[in-house]
N, C-alpha and C positions, 0 to 999 in steps of 0.2 A: 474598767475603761471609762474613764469623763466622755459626757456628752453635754455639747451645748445645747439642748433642747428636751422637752421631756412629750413621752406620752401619758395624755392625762386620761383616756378611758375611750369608751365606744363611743365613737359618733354614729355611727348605720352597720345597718346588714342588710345588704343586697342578694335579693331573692329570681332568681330568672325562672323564666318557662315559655313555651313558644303562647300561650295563652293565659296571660293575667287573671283572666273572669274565675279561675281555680283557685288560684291564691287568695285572689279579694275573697271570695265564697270563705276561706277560713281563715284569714287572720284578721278580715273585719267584721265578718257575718256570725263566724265564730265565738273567735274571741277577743271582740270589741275593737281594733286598734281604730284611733281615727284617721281619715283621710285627714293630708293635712294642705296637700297640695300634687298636681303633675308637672310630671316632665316631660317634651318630645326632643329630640334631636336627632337628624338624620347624618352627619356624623356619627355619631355612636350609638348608633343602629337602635335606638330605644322608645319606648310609650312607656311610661312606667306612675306607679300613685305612691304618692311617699305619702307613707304613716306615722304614727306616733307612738311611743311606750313613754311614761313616766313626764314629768313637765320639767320647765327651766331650763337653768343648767344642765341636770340630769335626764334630759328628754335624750332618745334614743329611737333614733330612723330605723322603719322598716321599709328598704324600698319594694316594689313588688314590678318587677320587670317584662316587658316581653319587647322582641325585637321587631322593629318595625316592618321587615325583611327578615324571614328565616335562613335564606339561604346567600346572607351579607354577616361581615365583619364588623365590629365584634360581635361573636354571636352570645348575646346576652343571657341564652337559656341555659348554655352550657358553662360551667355543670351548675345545677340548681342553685348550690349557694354562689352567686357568682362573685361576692367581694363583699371584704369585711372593712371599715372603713373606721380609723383611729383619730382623735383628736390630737392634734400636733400644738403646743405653745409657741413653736415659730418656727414656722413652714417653711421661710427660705433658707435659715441656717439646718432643719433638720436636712432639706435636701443637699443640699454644698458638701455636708459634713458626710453622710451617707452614701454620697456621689464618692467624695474621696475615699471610702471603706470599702469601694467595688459591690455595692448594692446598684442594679439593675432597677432603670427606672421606665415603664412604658412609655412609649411617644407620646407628645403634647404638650411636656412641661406644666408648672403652675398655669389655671387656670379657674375660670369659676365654674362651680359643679351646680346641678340641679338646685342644690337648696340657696345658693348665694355667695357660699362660702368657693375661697379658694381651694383647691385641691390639684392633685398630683397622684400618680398609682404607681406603687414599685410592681414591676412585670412578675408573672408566677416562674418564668424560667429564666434561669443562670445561662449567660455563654462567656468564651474565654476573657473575653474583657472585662464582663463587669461579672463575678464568681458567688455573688450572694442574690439573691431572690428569694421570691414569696414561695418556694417550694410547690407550684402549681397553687397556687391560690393568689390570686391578685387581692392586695392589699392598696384601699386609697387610704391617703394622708391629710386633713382636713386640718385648716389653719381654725382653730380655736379662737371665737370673742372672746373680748376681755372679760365677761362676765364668766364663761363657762371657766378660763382659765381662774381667776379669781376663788370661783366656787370650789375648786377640785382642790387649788392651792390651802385654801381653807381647811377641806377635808384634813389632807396630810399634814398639814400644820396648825392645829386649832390656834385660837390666841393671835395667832398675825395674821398679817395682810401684805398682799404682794403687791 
């Protein structure tokens, strides 16, 4: 199957719990990630410290989640890993395109996510209209800068340039 768009690798991993200070305790006290910045938003029920693994390009978000409101939508604790978050080379064509293939896309449409970047979440559950989903796992899709695309393009293609 042609796609007009590619995934080029992990942007984040979203990590929930109804108390962050556990998480922070070991993935930054542990083992080293750096804070890199926070998020609040009362829409999406979250207080969350987005961290770091690896730099540049290939830097890779840990977010570290609790919701602002445990007993509010979306509940960000559950379940632990709460979303796995993909780098997209072009975020409006991959949703149109994925749209039309009966891929399930959570409410909200493109928008800007915590870190800057545009993003969008396909839903973890299938219903009859749209018959593909994240299988219980919410997947965000995250428009890639030029640069990260660049770099990845790189990778799989030494020698050129995109």
């Amino acid at each position: 199957m042609l796609r007009p768009f590619h995934v080029l690798g992990i942007q984040q991993i979203a990590i929930g719990a109804t108390d962050k200070k556990r998480l922070h305790r070991l993935w930054v006290d542990m083992l080293g990630l750096e804070v890199t910045g926070t998020y609040r938003s009362a829409s999406e029920n979250v207080d969350e410290d987005i961290c770091a693994i690896g730099a540049g390009a290939f830097k890779v978000e840990v977010d570290l989640m609790q919701p602002l409101d445990p007993e509010k939508k979306p509940a960000v604790q559950n379940t632990p890993l709460n979303h796995v978050g993909l780098w997209i080379d072009d975020l409006a064509t991959a949703v149109d395109w994925l749209t039309a293939q009966g891929v399930r896309f959570a409410p909200g449409g493109i928008r800007k996510g915590a870190s800057g970047f545009d993003v969008c979440f396909l839903h973890p559950k299938s219903n009859d209209e749209f018959p593909i989903a994240g299988e219980g796992v919410l997947i965000e899709l995250v428009q890639a800068p030029p640069e990260v695309v660049k770099a990845f393009s790189q990778l799989a293609h030494p020698g050129q340039s995109r």
